[in-house]
N, C-alpha and C positions, 0 to 999 in steps of 0.2 A: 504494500500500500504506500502510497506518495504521499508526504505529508502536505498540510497546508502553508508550512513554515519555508522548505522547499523549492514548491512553486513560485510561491513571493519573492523568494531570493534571486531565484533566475530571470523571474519575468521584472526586476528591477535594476537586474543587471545592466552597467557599462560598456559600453564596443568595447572602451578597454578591457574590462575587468573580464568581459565574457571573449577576447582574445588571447588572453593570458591563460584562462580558464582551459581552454580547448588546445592552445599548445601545451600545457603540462600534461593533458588528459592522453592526447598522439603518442607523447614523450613516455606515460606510462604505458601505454597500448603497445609499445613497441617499433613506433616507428623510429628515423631518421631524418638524419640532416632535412629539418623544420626550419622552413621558411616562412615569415608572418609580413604577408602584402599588408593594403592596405583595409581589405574586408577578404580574404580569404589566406590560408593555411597550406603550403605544400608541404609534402613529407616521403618519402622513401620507405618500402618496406620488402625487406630483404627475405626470398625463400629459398630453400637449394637448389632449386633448378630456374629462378629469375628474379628482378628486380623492376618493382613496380611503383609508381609514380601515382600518388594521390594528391585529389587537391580537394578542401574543405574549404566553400565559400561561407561566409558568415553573415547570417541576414538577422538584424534585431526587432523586425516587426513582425507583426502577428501575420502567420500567411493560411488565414481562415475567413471566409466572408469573403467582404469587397476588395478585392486586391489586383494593385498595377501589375499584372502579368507579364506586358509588355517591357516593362521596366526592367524586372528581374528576369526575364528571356535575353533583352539585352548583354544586361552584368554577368549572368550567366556562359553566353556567347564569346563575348569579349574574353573572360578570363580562360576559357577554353580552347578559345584561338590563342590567346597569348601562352598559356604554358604547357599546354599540350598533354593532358594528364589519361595514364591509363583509368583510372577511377574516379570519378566528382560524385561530392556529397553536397547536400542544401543541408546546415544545421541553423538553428532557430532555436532562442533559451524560448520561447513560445511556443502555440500550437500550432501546427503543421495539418491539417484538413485533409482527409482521403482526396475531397474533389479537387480541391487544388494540387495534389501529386501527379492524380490524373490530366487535370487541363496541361499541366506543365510538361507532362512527359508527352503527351499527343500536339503539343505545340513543339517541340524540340526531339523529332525522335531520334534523331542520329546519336546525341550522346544517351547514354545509361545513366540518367540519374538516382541518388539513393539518398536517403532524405531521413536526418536527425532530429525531432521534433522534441519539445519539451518532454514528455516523459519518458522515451526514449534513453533524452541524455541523462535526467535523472537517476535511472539503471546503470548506466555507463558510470556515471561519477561516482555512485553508491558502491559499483563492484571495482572500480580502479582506481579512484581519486579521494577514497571516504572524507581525506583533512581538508577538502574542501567546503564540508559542513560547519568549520571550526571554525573559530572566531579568528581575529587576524591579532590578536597580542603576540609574538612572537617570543618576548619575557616572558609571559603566563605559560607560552604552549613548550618551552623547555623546560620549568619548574613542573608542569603536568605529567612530563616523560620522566621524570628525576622520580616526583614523586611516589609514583605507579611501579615503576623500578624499582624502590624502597622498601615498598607496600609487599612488590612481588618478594622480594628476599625477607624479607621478615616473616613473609607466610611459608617460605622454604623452610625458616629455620623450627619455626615452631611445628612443623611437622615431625624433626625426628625426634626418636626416643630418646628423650635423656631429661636428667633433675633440670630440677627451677634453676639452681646456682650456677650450674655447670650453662644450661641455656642462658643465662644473666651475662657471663661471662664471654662467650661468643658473638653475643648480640652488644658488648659492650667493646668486642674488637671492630666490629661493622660501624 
């Protein structure tokens, strides 16, 4: 289940912050030498028998309802012709509309589109990027790692068998 919290975050996401977002998310995915245009993402991903070229355009409107087709058939085109990629994805921190995959893909058939839509990337981040839920203290989220570290080794030690004194004193070398 998708939370409500979630959704809010992405759909108030910044070109920035939702550029950054999806090059670390590639970067965890596995890809390569990621290049960040100026609304889309190339990336490299290497198998043993070839190497393939993806490119991740980045659109931060909603592409559900009324929407300039033509516009993004355009931007589409353009980045197409210009970097030539074996694979294009449409991702969106919004919803992404059956109808509009279809009007898109029967306007444009020559390329293969494949298309990341808000809940989608939700699953994507949830299973490869989790620290992107996380707050952005960077002081807080090392003292969180320290802590939990701590927490873990202390619950190691009172695991084994042995007196109070003798655990006092182990716990009092840590």
């Amino acid at each position: 289940m998708i939370s409500k919290d979630k959704i809010e975050k992405l759909e108030e996401i910044t070109i920035e912050d939702f550029k950054e977002l999806m090059g670390n998310l590639i970067s965890f995915l596995g890809y390569t030498d990621t290049i960040v245009d100026a609304n889309s993402i190339t990336a490299i991903r290497e198998s043993p028998l070839s190497s393939e070229k993806y490119m991740f355009i980045l659109l931060e409107e909603r592409l559900s309802g009324i929407v300039n087709v033509d516009e993004i058939e355009k931007t589409i085109l353009d980045y197409h012709n210009r970097i030539k990629p074996d694979v294009t994805y449409l991702v969106s921190p919004k919803n992404i509309s059956n109808g509009f995959e279809r009007s898109l893909t029967q306007i444009i058939p020559q390329i293969k589109l494949n298309f990341i839509g808000r809940d989608n990337l939700i699953d994507l981040i949830n299973k490869h990027y989790d620290d992107f839920w996380k707050h952005k203290d960077l002081a807080l989220l090392e003292y969180e790692k320290y802590f939990h570290e701590n927490i873990s080794k202390d619950n190691e030690l009172k695991k084994l068998k042995i007196f109070n004194d003798k655990y006092q004193k182990i716990l009092d070398i840590y």
